[in-house]
C-alpha positions as CSV (number, residue, x, y, z in Angstrom):
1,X,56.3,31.7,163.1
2,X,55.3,32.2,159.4
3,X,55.9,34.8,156.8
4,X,53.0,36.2,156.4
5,X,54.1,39.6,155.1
6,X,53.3,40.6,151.5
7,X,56.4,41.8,149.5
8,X,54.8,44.8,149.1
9,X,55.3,45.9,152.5
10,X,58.8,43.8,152.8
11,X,59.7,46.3,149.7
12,X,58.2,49.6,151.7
13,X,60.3,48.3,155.1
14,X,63.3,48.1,153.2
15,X,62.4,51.1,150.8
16,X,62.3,53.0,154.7
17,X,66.1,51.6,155.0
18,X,64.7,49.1,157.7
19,X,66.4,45.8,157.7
20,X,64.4,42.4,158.3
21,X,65.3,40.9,161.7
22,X,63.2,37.6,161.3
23,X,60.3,35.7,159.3
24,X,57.5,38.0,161.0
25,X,58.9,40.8,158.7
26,X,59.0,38.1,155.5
27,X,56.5,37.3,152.6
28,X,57.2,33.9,151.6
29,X,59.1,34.6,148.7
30,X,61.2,36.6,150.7
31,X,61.2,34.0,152.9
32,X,62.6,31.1,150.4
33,X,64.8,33.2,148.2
34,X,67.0,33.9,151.5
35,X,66.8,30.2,152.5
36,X,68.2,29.1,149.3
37,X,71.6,32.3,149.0
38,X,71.7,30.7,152.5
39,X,72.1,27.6,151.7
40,X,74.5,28.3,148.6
41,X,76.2,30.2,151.1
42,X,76.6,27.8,154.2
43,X,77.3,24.7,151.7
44,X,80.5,26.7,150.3
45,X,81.8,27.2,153.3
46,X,81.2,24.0,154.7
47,X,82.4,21.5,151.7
48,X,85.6,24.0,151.2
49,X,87.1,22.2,154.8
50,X,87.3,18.8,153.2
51,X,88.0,20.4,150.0
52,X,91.0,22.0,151.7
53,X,92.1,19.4,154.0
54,X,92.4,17.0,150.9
55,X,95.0,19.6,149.2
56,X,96.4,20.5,153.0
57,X,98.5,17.0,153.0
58,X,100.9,18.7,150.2
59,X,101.5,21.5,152.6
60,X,105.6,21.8,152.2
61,X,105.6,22.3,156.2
62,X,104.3,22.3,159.6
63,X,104.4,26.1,159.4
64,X,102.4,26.2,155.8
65,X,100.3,23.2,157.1
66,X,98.9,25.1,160.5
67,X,98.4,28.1,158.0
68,X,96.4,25.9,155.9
69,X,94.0,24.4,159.3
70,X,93.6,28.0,160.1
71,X,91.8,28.8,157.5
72,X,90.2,25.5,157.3
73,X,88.8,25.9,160.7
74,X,87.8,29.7,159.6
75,X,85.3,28.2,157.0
76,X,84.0,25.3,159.6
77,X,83.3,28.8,161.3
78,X,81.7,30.6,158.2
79,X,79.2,27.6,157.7
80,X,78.2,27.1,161.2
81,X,77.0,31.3,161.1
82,X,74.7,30.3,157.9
83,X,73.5,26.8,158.9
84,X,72.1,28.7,162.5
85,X,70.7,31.4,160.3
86,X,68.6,29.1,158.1
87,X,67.8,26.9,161.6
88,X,66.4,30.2,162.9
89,X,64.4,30.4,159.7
90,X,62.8,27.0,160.1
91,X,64.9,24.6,157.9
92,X,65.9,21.4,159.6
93,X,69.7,21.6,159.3
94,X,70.4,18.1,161.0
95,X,68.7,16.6,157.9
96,X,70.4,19.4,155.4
97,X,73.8,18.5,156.3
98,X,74.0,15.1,157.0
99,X,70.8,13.1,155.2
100,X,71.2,15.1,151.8
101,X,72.7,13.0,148.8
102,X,75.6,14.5,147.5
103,X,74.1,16.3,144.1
104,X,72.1,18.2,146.0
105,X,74.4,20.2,147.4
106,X,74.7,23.6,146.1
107,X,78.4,24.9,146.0
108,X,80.5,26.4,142.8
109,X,81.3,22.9,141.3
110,X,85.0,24.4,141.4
111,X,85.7,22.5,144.8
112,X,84.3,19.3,143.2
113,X,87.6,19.3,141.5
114,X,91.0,18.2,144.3
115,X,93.7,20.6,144.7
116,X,96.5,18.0,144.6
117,X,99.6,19.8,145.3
118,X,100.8,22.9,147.4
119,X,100.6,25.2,144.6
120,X,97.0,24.7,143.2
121,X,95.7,25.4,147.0
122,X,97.3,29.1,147.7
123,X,96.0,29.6,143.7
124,X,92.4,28.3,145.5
125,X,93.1,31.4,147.9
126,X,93.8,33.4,145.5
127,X,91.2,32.6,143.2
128,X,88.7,31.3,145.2
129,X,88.6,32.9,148.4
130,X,88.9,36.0,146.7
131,X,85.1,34.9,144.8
132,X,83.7,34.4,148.2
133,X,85.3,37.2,149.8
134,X,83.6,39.7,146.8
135,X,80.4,37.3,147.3
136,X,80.2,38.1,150.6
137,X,81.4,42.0,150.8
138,X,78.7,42.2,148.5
139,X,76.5,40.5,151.2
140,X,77.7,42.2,154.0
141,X,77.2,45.9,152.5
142,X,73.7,45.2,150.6
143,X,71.5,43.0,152.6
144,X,68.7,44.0,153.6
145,X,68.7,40.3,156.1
146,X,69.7,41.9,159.4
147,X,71.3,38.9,161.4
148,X,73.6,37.9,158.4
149,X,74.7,41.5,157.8
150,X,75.8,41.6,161.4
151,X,77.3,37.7,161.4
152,X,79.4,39.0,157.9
153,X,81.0,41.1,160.3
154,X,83.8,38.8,161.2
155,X,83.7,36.8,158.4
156,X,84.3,39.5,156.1
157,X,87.9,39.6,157.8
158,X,88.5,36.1,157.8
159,X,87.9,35.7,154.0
160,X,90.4,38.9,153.9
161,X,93.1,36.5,155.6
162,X,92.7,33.5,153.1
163,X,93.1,36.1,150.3
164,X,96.2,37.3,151.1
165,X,97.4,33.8,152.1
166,X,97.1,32.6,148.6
167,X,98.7,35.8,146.9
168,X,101.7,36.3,149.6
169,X,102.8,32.6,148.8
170,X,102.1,33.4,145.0
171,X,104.7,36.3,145.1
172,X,107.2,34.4,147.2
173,X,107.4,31.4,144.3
174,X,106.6,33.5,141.4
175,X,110.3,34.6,140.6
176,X,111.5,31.0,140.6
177,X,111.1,29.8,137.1
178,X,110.3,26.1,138.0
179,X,107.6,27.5,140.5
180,X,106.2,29.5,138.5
181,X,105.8,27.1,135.9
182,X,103.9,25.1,139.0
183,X,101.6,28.3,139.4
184,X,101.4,28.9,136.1
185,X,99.8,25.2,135.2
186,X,97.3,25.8,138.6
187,X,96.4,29.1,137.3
188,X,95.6,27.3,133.6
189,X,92.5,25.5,134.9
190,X,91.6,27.0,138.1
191,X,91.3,30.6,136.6
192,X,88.2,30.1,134.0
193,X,86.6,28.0,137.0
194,X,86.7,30.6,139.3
195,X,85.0,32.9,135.9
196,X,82.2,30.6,136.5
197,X,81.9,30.8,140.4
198,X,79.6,34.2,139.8
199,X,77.2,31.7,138.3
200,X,74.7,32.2,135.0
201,X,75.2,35.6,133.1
202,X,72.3,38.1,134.2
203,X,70.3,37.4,131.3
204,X,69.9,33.9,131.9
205,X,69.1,34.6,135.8
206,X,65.7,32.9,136.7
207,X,66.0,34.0,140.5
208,X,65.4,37.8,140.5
209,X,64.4,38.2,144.5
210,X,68.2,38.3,145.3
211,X,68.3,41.9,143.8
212,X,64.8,43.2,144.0
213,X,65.1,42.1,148.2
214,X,68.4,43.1,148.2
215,X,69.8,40.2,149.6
216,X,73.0,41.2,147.7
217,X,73.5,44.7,145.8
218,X,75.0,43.6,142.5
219,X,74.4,41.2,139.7
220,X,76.7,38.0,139.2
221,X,77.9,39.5,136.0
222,X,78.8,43.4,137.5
223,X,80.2,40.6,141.0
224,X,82.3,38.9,138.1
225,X,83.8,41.7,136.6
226,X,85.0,43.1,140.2
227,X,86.7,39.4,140.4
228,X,88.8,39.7,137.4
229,X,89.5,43.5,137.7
230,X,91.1,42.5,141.0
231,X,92.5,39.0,140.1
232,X,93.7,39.5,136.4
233,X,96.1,42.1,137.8
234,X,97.2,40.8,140.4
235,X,98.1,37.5,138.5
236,X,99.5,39.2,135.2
237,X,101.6,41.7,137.3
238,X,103.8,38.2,138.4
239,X,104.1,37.5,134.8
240,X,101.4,35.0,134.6
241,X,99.4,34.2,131.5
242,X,95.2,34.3,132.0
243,X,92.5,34.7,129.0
244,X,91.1,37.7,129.7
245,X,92.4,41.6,129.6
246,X,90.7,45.2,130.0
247,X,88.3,46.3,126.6
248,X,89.3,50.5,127.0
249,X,86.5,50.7,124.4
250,X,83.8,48.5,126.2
251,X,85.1,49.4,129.8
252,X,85.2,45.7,131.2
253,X,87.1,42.8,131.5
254,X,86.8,40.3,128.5
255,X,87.8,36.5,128.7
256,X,89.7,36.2,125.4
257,X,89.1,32.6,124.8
258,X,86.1,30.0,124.0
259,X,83.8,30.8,127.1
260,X,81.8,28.8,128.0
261,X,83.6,26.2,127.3
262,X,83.9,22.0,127.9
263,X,85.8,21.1,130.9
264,X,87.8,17.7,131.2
265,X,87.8,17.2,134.6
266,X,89.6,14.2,134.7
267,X,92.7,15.9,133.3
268,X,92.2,19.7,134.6
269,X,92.4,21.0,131.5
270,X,90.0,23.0,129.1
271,X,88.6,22.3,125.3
272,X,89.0,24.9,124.0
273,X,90.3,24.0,121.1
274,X,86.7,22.7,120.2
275,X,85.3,26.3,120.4
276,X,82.4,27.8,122.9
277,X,79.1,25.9,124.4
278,X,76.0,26.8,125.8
279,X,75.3,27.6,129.4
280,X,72.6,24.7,129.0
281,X,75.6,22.5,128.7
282,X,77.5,23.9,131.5
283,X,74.3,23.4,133.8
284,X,74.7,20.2,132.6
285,X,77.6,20.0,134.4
286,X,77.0,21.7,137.5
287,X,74.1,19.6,138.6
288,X,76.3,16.4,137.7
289,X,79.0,17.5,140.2
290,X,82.4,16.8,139.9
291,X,84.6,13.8,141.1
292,X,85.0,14.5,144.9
293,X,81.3,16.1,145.0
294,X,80.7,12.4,147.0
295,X,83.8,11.9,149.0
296,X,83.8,15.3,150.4
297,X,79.9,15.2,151.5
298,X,81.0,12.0,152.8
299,X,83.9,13.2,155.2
300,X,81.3,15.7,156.5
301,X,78.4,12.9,157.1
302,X,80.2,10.3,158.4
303,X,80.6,11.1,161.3
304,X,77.2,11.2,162.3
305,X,76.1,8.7,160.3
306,X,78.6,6.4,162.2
307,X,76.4,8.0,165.6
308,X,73.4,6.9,164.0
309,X,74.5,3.2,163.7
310,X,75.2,3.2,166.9
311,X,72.2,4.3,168.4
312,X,70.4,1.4,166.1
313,X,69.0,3.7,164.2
314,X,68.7,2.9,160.1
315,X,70.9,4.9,158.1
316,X,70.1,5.9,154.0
C-alpha cells in the first residue's frame, strides 16, 4: 500500500486528535520522516546489546552480571518493536540489519565508545538510558503514529528499570571515596556525550516533520534540557562534579564549559582546554563513527552472515 495522502489532510486527521494507524493515512513525507525516527530509534536499541554485553564482562558478580543481561535482553526487545514497525511500513529489515555497512547506522555515536569497567556501564544507565527513556516518554505521550504509541507502552517501563539500575548502584558506591573517584572519572566523559545524544541544537535542525507530524512533542533542545534538569541533580546531589548548573536569570540549564567541543576518543577525555567548535565539526564526527561503530554491527551480522555462507550464497 502507498501513501498517498497529502499532508494537508494528514495535518487535519491529526488536527481532529486522530492518530495514523498505517501508510493509507500517510503522505509520503509523513511516510519517510517516521521511517527514518524509526530507524534512529530501532538502531539504538539494537547496537546498545553489544554495546552492553562488551562492558557486561566487568560485571563484579553473577548477581550484577544477570542484572546487566536483563536489561540487555530488554533492548533486544525494544529494537525488535521498531524493526516490525518499519517492516509494516515497507522497509526491508533483513537487508537493514544485516547488509548495511557499519557508518550507516544511525545511533548517538555515544555507544561507539566501550564501557570498559563496571562503573562506566551503571553511569551508561544513568546517563544513557535516562536519554532514551526521555526520548521515548516524549514518543510515547506525543505521537501522532498509533502502533508505536501503543508498542511504547511497555517499553516505557523497561527503560524506567535501566534508569534506576544505573543510579541505585551510583548511590550504593558513591560514599566510598575510591569508588567515587571510579564514578567520578566515568561521569568526566560520559556526561557531555550524553549532552549531545539530543542531537543538533533546534536552529540547526534540517528535519522539521518530527514536530509539525508530531512524531514527538518537543524539540531536542527543550528534550535536552529535561535530561540535565533530571541528571545534573541527581549526580551533584552524590557530590559529583559535571559542567553545567541552573541560570535563575535565563531559567535553564547551562553547560559551563567549551561546548561543543573536540573529543579524544582514544583516551575518553575532552579538549577543552583548546576552547569550543562548530557543530560542522562535531557532524564530522558522528558520521565517522567511533572505534567499536564496526565490531558491534559486526556481533549483530554475523550471525547471519555465517547462515548465508552456508546456504552458498555470496556474502558483501
Amino acid at each position: 500500500m502507498l501513501a498517498t495522502q497529502s499532508d494537508a489532510a494528514v495535518l487535519e486527521r491529526i488536527s481532529e486528535h486522530r492518530l495514523i494507524e498505517g501508510v493509507e493515512h500517510m503522505s509520503p513525507a509523513y511516510l519517510e520522516g517516521m521511517k527514518r525516527i524509526l530507524t534512529v530509534s530501532a538502531d539504538t536499541e539494537l547496537i546498545s546489546a553489544p554495546a552492553y554485553m562488551h562492558a557486561a564482562r566487568f560485571c563484579p558478580n553473577i548477581n550484577t552480571f544477570g542484572s546487566a543481561i536483563a536489561i540487555i535482553q530488554d533492548e533486544l526487545g525494544h529494537a525488535h518493536i521498531a524493526y516490525r514497525l518499519l517492516r509494516d511500513l515497507g522497509v526491508d529489515t533483513e537487508e537493514l540489519v544485516y547488509r548495511r555497512d557499519p557508518v550507516r547506522w544511525k545511533y548517538p555515536y555515544a555507544f561507539d565508545v566501550p564501557l570498559e569497567s563496571w562503573y562506566e556501564l551503571i553511569v551508561a544507565n544513568a546517563f544513557y538510558d535516562r536519554a532514551g527513556y526521555i526520548l521515548l516518554s516524549d514518543v510515547y505521550n506525543s505521537t501522532t503514529f498509533g502502533p508505536w504509541k501503543r508498542a511504547l507502552t511497555k517499553v516505557d517501563k523497561e527503560e524506567t528499570f535501566h534508569l534506576r539500575h544505573g543510579e541505585q548502584w551510583m548511590r550504593k558506591l558513591a560514599p566510598d571515596p575510591a569508588e567515587h573517584e571510579r564514578l567520578q572519572q566515568a561521569i568526566d566523559w560520559m556526561f557531555l556525550l550524553t549532552v549531545e545524544w539530543f542531537g543538533l541544537p533546534d536552529h540547526l535542525k534540517t528535519h522539521a516533520e518530527q514536530l509539525n507530524f508530531g512524531f514527538k512533542g518537543k524539540s531536542n533542545d527543550q528534550l535536552r534540557q529535561q535530561w540535565m534538569s533530571t541528571a545534573v541533580p541527581f549526580v551533584t546531589g552524590l557530590g559529583f562534579r559535571v559542567p553545567a548548573h541552573f541560570d535563575e536569570a535565563g531559567k535553564q540549564w547551562v553547560v559551563d564549559c567549551a561546548f561543543p567541543a573536540t573529543f579524544d576518543e582514544r583516551h575518553k577525555r575532552w579538549l577543552l582546554e583548546e576552547g569550543a567548535i562548530e557543530w560542522d565539526e562535531v557532524m564530522v564526527r558522528w558520521r565517522r563513527r567511533g572505534p567499536k561503530n564496526s565490531e558491534f554491527v559486526e556481533v549483530v551480522q554475523r550471525g547471519n552472515k555465517g547462515l548465508a555462507r552456508l546456504m552458498g550464497e555470496e556474502v558483501a
